[in-house]
C-alpha positions in Angstrom: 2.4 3.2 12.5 1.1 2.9 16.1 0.6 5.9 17.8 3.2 6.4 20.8 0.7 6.3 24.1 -0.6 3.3 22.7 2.5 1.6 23.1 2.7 3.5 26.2 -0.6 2.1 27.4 -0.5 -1.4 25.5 3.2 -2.6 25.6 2.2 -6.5 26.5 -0.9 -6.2 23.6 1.8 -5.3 21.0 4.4 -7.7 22.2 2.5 -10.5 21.6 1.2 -8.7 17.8 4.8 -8.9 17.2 5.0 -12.6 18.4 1.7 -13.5 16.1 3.7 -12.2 13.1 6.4 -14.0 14.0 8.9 -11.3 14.0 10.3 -11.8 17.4 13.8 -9.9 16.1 11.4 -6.9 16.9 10.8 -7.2 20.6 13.5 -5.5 21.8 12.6 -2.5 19.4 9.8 -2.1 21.7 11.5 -2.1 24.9 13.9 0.6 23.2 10.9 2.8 21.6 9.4 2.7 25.3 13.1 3.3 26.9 13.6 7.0 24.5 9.8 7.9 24.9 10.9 8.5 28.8 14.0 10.4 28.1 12.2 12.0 25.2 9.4 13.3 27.9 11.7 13.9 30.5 13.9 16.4 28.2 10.3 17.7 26.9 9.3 18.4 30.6 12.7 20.5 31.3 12.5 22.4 28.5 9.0 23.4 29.2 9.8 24.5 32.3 13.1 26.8 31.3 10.9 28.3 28.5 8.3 29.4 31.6 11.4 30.2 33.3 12.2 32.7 30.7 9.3 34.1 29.6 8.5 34.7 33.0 12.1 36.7 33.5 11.3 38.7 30.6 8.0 40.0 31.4 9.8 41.0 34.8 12.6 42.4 32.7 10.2 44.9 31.2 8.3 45.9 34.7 12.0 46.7 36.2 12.9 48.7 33.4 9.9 50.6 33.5 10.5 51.2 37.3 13.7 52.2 36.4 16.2 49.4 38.3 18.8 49.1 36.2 20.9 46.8 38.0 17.5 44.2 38.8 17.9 44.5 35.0 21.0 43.1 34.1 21.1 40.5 36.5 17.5 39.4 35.2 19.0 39.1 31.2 22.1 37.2 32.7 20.1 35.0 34.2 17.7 34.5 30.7 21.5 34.2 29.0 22.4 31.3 31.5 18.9 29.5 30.5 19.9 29.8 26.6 22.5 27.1 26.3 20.6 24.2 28.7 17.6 25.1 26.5 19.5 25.3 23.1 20.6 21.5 24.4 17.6 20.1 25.5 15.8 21.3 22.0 18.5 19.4 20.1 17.8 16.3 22.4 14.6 16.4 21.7 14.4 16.6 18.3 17.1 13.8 18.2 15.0 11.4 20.3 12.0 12.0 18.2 13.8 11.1 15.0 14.9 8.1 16.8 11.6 7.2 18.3 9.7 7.3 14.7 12.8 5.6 13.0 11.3 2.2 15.5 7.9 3.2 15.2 7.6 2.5 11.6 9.1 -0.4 11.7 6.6 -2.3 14.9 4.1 -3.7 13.2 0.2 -2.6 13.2 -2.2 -4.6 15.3 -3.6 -7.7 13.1 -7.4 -8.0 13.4 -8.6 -10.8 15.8 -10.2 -12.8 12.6 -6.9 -13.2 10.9 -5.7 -16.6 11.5 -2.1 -17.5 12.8 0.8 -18.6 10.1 4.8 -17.7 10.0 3.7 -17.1 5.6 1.7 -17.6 2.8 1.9 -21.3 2.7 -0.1 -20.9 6.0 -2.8 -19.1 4.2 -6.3 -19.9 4.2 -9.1 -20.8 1.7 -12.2 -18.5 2.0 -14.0 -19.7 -1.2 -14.5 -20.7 -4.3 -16.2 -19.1 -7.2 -17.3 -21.0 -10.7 -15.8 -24.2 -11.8 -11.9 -25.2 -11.9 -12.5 -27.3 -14.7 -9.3 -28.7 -16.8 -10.5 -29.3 -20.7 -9.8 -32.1 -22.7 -7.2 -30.4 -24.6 -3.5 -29.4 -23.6 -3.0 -26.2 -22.3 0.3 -24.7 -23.2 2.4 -22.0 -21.3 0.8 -18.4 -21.6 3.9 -17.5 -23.8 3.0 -20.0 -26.1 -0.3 -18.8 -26.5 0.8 -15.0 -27.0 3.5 -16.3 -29.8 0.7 -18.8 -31.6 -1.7 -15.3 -31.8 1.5 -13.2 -33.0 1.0 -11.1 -29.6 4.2 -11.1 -28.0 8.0 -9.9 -28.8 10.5 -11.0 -26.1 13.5 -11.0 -28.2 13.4 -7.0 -28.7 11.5 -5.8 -25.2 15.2 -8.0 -24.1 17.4 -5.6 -26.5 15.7 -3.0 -25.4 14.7 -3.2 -21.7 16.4 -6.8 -20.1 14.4 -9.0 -18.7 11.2 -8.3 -16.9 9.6 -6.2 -20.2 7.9 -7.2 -23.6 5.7 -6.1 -26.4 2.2 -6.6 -26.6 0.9 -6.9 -30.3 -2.0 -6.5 -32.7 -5.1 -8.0 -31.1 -3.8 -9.7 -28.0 -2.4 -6.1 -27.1 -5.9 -4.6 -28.1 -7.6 -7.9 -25.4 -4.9 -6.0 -23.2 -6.2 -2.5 -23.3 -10.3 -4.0 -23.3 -9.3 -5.8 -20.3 -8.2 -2.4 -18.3 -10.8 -0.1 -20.1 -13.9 -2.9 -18.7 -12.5 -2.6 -15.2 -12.1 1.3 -15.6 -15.9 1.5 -16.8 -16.8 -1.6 -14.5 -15.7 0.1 -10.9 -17.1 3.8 -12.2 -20.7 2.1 -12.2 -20.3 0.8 -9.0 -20.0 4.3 -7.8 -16.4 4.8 -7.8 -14.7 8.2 -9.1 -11.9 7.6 -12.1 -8.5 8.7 -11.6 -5.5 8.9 -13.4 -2.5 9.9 -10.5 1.0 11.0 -10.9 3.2 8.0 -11.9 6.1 9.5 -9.7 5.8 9.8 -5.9 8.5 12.0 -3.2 10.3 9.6 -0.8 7.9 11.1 2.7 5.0 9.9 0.7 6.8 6.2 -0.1 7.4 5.8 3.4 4.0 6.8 4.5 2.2 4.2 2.4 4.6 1.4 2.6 7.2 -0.8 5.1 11.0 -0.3 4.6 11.4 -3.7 3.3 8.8 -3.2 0.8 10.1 0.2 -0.2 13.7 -1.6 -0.6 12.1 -4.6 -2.9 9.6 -2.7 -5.0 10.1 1.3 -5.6 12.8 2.3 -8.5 14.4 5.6 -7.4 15.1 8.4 -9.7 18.8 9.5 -9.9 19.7 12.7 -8.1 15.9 13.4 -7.5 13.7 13.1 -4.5 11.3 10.6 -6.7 10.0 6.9 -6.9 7.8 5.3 -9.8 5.1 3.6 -8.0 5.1 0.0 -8.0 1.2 0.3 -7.7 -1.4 3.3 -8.1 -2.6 3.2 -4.4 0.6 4.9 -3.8 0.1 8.0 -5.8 -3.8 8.0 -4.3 -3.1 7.6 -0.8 -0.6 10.4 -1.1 -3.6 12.6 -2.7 -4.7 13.1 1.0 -1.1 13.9 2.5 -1.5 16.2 5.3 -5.4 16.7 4.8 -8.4 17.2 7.2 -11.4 16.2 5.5 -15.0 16.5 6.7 -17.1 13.6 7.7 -19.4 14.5 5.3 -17.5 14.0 2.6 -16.7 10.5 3.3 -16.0 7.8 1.7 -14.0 8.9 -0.9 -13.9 5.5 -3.1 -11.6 5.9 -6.1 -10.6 4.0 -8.9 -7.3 4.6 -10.7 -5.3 3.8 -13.7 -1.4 3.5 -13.9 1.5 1.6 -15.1 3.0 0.0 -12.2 7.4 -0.5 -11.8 8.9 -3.0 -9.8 12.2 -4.6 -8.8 11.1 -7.4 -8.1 13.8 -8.1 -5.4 13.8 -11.2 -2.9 12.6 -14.7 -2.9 10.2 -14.2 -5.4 12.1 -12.8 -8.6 11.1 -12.6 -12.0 9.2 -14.9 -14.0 11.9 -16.7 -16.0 10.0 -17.5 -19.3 6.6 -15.4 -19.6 5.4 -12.6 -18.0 4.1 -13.5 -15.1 5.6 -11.3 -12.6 8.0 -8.5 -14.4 9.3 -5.0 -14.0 6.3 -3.2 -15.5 2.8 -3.7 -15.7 -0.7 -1.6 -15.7 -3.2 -2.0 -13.0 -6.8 -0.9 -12.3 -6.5 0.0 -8.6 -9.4 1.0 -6.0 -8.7 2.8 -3.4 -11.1 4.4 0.0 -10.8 6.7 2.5 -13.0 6.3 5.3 -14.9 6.3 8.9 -12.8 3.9 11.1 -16.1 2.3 11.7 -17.0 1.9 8.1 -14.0 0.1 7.3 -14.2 -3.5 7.4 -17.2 -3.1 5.6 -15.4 -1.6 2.9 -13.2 -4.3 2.5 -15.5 -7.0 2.4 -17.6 -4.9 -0.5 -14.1 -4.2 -2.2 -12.6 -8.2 -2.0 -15.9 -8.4 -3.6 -15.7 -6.2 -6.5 -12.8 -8.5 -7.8 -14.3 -11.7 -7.2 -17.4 -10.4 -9.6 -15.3 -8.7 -12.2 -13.2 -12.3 -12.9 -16.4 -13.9 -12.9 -17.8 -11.5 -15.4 -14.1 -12.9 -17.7 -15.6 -16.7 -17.3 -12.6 -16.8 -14.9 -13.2 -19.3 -12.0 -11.5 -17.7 -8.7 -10.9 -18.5 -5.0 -10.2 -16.4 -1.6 -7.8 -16.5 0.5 -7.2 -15.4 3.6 -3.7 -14.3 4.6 -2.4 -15.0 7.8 -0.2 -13.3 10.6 2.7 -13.8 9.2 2.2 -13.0 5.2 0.9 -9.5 6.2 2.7 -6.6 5.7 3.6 -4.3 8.9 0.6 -1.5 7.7 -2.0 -4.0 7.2 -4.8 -4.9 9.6 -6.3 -8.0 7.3 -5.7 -9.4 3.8 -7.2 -11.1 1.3 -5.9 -12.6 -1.9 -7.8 -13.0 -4.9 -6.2 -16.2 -6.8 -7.7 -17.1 -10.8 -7.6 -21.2 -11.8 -4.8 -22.1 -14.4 -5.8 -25.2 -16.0 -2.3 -25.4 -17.3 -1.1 -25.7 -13.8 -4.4 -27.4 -12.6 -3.7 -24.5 -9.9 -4.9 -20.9 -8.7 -2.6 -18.1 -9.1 -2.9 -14.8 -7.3 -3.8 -12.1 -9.4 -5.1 -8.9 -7.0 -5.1 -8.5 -3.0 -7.3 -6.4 -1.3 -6.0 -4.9 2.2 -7.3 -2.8 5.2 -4.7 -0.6 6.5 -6.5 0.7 9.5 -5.0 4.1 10.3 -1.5 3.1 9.9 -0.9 5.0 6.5 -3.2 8.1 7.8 -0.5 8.8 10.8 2.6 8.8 8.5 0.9 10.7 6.3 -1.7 13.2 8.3 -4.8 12.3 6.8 -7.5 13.5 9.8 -11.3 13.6 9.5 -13.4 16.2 11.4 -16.2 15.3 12.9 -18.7 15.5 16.1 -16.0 13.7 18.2 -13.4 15.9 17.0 -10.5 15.5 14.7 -9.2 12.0 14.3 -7.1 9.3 11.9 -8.6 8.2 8.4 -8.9 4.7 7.8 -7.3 3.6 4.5 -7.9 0.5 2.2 -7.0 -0.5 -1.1 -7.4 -3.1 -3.3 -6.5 -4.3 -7.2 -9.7 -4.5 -9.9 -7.3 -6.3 -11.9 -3.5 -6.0 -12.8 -2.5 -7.2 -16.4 -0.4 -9.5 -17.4 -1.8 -12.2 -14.9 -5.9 -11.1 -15.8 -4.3 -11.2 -19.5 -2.8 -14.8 -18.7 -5.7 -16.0 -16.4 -8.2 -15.1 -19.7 -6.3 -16.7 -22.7 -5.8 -20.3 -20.2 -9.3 -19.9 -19.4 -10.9 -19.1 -22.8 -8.6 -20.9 -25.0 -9.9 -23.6 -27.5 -9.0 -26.6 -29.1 -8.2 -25.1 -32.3 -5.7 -22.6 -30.5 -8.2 -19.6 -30.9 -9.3 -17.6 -27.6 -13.0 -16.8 -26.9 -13.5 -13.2 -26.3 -15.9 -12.9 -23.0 -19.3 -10.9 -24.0 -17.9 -8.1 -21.4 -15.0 -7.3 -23.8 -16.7 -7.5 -27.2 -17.6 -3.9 -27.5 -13.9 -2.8 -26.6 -13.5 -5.2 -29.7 -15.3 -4.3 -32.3 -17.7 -7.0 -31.5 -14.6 -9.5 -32.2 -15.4 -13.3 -30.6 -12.8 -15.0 -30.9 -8.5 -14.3 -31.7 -7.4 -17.0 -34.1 -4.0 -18.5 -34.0 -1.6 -17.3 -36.9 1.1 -20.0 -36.0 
């Protein structure tokens, strides 16, 4: 969320944000926003002045009662009574215009970064980078499914009786590869000096809004019945949250966290759910990182963070590329994105499997996360970005490390979570 005298200040630089995201249904949000800040001040500005009004009467209500003139008296509390209604009024205007004000505000979108290039969506993305060899073996590759059912590590007939579609059941030592996978990145981002957290799996609708977009809120978060709740569709949510309505001191910044949680999702829109496999589904774990920080400090941040990913797929023998996402495939909080994609053989394609995003201060006004420091109190800037989100690490490893013979090659990084197993042969 922008703050309101920007806009003010700024209107023509956040028109043409709005036309660089393509979103050009929102320009006339902006010319309202601007249209009930005036009345908004104007109704601020008259009831500032009848409260001065009356305080003023008051404190001469109590000097003429304490000269004794009665009448003076009266007419002075008639005249505070005649200032109550215009006053009661103007308070209820006010508070009506500000509710309409932030309804627009978080909808305009935050100011892009100059680097991020111009596209209307993600086919417009671009290539940063590539890291290790896309090579295709000589062998076929089947579909990930395949390879869970040939290792006896996959049950999507009952996760269906039990759940529908968008769930399954992990099994015996592919469901064991699962748990190594998230227990490496857990151990992984703690040495590179992050603190371990496992958050609430449940967040309150004002702390939904302040991390997210409507749109996103509508696609992703599954509301509890009756109760004021979400499950998170990803960790940062909880984590962000953390800091709701805190002022922390410069001093003890960053605060870099890493974070552990099952993730829910709808799954609504163009995308949907993966029709065979389990590529994209209702419910999946994540290792998540997350910082608070100086507004200063934060690109940095990100680039260390985009980083961190790229190096822990690399450490799974896991060839990966970067990509940049433009304008338009950026979410309304985010400053700049990047996508972290893995190589399918199968597919003789890169997949995205983690996204790493600075948010600027956009989630730190919504929610009131301040820093104190020489210059006085002022907006945290927030970033997050995934270690690695299973199923997709899970089906980027077994395309990557399978062999001829149908067995997958445990990577050395995930031996010790394995009893020092190498490989997972096929029982099928």
């Amino acid at each position: 969320m922008l703050a309101l005298d920007f806009i003010r200040n700024q209107p023509a630089l956040v028109k043409d944000n709005i036309v660089r995201k393509f979103q050009h249904e929102k320009l006339p949000l902006l010319d309202k926003v601007i249209e009930l800040d005036i009345k908004h001040r104007e109704f601020t500005t008259e009831a500032g002045t009848l409260r001065n009004k009356r305080n003023t009467i008051s404190k001469q209500i109590g000097e003429l009662m304490a000269q004794g003139k009665k009448d003076e008296v009266e007419n002075a509390k008639k005249e505070v009574a005649s200032i109550a209604p215009r006053l009661a009024e103007l308070e209820r205007l006010e508070g009506e215009y500000s509710s309409k004000i932030r309804e627009i505000m978080l909808v305009i979108p935050n100011i892009i970064d100059p680097s991020v290039p111009i596209g209307k969506d993600d086919s417009e993305n671009m290539e940063v980078a590539r890291y290790g060899d896309s090579t295709i073996p000589s062998f076929n590759i089947p579909h990930h499914i395949d390879i869970m059912e040939r290792l006896s590590g996959v049950d999507h007939v009952a996760s269906g009786k039990t759940s529908g579609n968008g769930f399954y059941y992990l099994l015996g030592n592919l469901a064991r590869l699962h748990s190594s996978i998230l227990s490496y990145a857990r151990d992984f981002m703690i040495e590179k000096g992050f603190t371990y957290c496992v958050p609430p799996f449940m967040i309150r609708g004002n702390v939904a809004t302040g991390v997210m977009s409507f749109s996103e809120m509508e696609n992703i978060m599954y509301k509890i019945e009756n109760e004021d709740l979400y499950l998170i569709g990803t960790s940062e949510h909880s984590m962000i949250g953390r800091y709701i309505d805190s002022i922390l001191d410069k001093v003890s910044l960053p605060q870099a966290m890493t974070s552990y949680s099952p993730c829910f999702r709808k799954e609504v829109g163009a995308h949907g759910l993966d029709e065979r496999g389990v590529y994209r589904v209702h419910q999946f774990e994540k290792q998540e990182m997350i910082v608070v920080c100086e507004p200063e400090d934060s690109m940095d941040w990100y680039n260390k963070m985009w980083e961190y990913t790229v190096e822990f797929f690399r450490t799974l023998d896991i060839p990966v590329r970067t990509l940049e996402c433009c304008s338009g495939d950026l979410a309304d909080l985010k400053v700049k994105s990047v996508d972290v994609e893995a190589w399918s053989p199968r597919q003789q394609k890169y997949f995205e499997v983690g996204s790493c995003s600075n948010l600027g201060d956009a989630q730190a006004r919504r929610l009131g996360i301040r820093i104190r420091g020489e210059r006085g109190t002022y907006f945290a800037y927030t970033l997050n970005n995934t270690v690695v989100a299973t199923p997709r690490a899970l089906i980027a490893l077994l395309e990557n490390n399978l062999q001829a013979d149908g067995s997958v090659r445990i990577p050395m990084v995930l031996r010790s979570y394995m009893s020092g197993m190498e490989r997972i042969m096929p029982s099928v």
